[in-house]
N, CA, C and O of each residue as an XYZ file, in Angstrom:
312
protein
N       0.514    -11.440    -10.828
C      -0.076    -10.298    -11.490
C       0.056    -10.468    -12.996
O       0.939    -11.143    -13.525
N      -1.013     -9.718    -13.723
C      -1.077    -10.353    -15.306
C      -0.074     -8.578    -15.536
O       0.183     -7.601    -14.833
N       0.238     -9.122    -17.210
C       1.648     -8.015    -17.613
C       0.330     -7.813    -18.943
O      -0.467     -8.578    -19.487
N       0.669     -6.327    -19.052
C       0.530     -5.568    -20.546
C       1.359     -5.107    -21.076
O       1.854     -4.381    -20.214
N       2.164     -4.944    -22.331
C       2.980     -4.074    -22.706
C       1.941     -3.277    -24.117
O       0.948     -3.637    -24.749
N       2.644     -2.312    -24.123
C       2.011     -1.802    -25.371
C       3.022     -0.709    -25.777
O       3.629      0.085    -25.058
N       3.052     -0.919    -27.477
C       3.848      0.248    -28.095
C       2.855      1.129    -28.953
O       1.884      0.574    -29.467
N       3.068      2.508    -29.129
C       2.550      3.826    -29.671
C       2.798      3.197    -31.349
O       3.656      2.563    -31.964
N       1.355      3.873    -31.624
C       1.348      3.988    -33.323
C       0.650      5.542    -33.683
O       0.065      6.036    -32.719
N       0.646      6.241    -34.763
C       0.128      7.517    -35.074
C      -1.998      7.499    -34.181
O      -2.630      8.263    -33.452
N      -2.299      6.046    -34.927
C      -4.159      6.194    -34.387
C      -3.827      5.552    -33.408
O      -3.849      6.470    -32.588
N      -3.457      4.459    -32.702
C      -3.368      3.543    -32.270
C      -2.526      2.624    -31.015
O      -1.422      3.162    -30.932
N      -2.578      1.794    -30.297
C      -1.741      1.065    -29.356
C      -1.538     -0.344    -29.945
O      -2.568     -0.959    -30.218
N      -0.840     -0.695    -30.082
C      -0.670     -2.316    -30.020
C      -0.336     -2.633    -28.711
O       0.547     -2.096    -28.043
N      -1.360     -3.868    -28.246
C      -0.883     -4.131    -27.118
C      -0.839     -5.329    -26.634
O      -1.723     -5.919    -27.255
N      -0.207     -6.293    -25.676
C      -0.565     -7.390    -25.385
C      -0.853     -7.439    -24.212
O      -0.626     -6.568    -23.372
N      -1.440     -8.584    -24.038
C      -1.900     -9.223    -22.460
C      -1.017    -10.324    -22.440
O      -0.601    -10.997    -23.383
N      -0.795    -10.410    -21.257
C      -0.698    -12.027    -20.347
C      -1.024    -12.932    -19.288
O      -0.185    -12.728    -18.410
N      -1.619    -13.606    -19.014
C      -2.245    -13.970    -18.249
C      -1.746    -15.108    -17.399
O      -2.113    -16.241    -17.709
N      -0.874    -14.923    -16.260
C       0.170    -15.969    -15.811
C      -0.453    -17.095    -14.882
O      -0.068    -18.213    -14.538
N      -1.734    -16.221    -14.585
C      -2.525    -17.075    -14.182
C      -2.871    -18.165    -14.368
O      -2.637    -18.526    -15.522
N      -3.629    -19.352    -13.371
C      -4.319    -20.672    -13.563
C      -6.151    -20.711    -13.883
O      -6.790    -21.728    -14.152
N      -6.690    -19.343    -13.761
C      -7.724    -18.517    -14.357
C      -8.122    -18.395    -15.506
O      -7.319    -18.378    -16.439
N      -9.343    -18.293    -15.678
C      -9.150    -17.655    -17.245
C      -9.598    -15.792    -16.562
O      -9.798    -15.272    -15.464
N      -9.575    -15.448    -17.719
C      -9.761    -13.652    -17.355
C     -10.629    -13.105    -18.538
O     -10.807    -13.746    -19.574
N     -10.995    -12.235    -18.367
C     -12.123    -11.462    -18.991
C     -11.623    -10.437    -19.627
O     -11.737     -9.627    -18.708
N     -11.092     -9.752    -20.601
C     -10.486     -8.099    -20.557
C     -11.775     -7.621    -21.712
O     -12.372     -8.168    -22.639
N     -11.790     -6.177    -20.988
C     -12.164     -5.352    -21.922
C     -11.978     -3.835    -21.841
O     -11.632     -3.455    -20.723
N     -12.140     -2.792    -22.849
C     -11.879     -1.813    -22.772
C     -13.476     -1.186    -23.256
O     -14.091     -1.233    -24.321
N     -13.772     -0.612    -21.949
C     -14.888      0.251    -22.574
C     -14.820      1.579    -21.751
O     -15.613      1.760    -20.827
N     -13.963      2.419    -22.053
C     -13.867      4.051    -21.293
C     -13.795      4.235    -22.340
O     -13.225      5.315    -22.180
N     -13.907      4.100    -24.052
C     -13.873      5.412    -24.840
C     -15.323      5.149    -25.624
O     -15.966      4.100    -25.628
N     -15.572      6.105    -26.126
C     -17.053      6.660    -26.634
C     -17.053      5.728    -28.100
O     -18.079      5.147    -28.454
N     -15.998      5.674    -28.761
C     -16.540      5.081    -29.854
C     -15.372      3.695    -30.601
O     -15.220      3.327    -31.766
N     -14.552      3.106    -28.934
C     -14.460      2.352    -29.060
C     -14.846      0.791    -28.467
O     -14.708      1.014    -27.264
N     -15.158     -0.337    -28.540
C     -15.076     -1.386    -27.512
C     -14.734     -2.925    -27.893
O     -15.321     -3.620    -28.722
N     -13.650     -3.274    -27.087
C     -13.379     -4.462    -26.927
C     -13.513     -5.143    -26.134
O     -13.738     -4.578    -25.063
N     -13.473     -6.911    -26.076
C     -13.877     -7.366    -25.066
C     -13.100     -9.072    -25.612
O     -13.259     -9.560    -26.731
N     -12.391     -9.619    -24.625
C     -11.702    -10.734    -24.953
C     -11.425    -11.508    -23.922
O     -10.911    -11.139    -22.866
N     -11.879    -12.967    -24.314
C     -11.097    -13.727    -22.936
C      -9.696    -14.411    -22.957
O      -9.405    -15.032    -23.980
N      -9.035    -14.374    -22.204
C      -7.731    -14.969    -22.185
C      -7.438    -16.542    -21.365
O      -7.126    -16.395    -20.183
N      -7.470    -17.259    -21.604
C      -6.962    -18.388    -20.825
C      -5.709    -18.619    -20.172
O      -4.700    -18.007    -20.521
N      -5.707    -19.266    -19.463
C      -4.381    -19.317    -18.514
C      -3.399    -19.144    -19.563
O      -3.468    -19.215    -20.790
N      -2.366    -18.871    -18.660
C      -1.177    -18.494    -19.382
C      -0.896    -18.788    -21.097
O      -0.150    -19.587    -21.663
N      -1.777    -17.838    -21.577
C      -1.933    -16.972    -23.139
C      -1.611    -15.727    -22.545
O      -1.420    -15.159    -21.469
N      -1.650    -15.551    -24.065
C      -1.067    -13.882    -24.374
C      -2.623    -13.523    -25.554
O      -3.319    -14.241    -26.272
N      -2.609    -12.330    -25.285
C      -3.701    -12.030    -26.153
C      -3.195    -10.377    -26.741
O      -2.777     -9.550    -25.931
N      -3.311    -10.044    -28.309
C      -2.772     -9.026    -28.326
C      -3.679     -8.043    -28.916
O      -4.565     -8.787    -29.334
N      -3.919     -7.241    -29.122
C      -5.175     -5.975    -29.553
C      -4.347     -4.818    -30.335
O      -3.146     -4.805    -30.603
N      -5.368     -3.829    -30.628
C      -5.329     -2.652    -30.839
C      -6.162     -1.778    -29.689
O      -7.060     -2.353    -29.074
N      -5.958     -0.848    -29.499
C      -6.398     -0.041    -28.576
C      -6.274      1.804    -29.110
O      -5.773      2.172    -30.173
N      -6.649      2.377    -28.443
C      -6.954      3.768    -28.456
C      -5.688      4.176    -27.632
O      -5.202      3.236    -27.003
N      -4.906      5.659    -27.474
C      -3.849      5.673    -26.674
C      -4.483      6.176    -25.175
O      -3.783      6.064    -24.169
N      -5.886      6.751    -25.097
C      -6.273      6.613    -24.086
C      -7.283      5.689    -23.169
O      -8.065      6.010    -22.275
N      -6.940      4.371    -23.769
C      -7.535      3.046    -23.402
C      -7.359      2.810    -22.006
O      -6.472      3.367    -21.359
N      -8.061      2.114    -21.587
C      -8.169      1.025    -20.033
C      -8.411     -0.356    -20.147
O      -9.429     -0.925    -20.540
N      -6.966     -0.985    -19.614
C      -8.178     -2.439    -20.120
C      -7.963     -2.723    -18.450
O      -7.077     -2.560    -17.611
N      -9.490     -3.305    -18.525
C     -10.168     -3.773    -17.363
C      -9.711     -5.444    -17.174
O      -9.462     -6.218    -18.098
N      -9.687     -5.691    -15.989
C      -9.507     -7.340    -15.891
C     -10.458     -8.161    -15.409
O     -10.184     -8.242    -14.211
N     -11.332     -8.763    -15.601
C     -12.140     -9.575    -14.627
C     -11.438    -11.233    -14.634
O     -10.777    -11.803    -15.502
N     -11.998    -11.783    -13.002
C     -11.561    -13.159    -13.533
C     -12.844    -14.002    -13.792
O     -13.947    -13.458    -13.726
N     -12.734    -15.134    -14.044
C     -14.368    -15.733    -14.672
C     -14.387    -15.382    -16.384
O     -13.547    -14.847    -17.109
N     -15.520    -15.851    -16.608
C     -15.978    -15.281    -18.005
C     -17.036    -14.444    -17.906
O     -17.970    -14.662    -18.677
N     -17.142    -13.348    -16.989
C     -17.968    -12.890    -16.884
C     -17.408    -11.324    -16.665
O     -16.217    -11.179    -16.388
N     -18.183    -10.286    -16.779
C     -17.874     -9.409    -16.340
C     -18.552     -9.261    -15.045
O     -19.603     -8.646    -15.231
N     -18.368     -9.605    -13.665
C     -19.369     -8.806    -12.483
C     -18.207     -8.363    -11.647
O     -17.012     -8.639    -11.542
N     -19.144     -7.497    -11.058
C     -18.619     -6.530     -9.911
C     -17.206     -5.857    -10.236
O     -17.123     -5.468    -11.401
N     -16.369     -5.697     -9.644
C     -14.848     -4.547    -10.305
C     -14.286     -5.256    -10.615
O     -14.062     -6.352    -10.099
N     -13.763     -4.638    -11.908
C     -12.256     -5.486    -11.973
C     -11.310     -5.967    -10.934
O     -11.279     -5.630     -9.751
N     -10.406     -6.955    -11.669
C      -9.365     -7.204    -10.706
C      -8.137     -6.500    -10.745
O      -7.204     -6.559     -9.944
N      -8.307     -5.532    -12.225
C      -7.105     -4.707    -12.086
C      -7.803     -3.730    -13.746
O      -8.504     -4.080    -14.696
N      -7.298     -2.764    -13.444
C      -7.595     -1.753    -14.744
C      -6.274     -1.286    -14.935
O      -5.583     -1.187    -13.922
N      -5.648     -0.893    -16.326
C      -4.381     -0.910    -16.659
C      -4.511      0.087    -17.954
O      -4.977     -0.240    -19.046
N      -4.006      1.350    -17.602
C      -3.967      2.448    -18.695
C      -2.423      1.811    -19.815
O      -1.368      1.603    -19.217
N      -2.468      1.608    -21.116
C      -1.832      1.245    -21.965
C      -0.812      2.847    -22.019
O       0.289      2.554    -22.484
N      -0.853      3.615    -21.850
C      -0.185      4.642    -22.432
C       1.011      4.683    -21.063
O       1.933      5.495    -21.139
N       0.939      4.061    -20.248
C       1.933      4.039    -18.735
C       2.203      2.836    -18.687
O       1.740      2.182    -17.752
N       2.891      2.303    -19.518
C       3.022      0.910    -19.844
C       4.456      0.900    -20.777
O       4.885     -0.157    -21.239
């Protein structure tokens, strides 16, 4: 299973990914209205962002986004 941690800022999340996987992975966050990210991670990297505190980051594997994620991960329960 891939790990997020993320710590609280006043606007903001800092957060990282990891990807322990032999995959590469897809993440992105698009549940808020006027934010969006979108990043790929390669095997075991870390990838780190900013986020919204009511963010989702989505997982796909591939470089693609199709069909559901493989995991969606609220940063604020983290």
């Amino acid at each position: 299973m891939s790990t997020l941690s993320c710590s609280s800022s006043s606007e903001s999340i800092a957060c990282s990914y990891y990807n322990p996987s032999t995959e590469t992975r897809l993440v992105r966050i698009a549940n808020s209205a006027q934010w969006y990210f979108e990043g790929m991670v390669l095997p075991r990297q870390k990838l780190r962002f900013l986020a919204p505190p009511d963010a989702y980051l989505e997982v796909y594997v591939g470089e693609e986004v199709e069909g559901s994620p493989l995991e969606c991960i609220a940063c604020d329960r983290l």
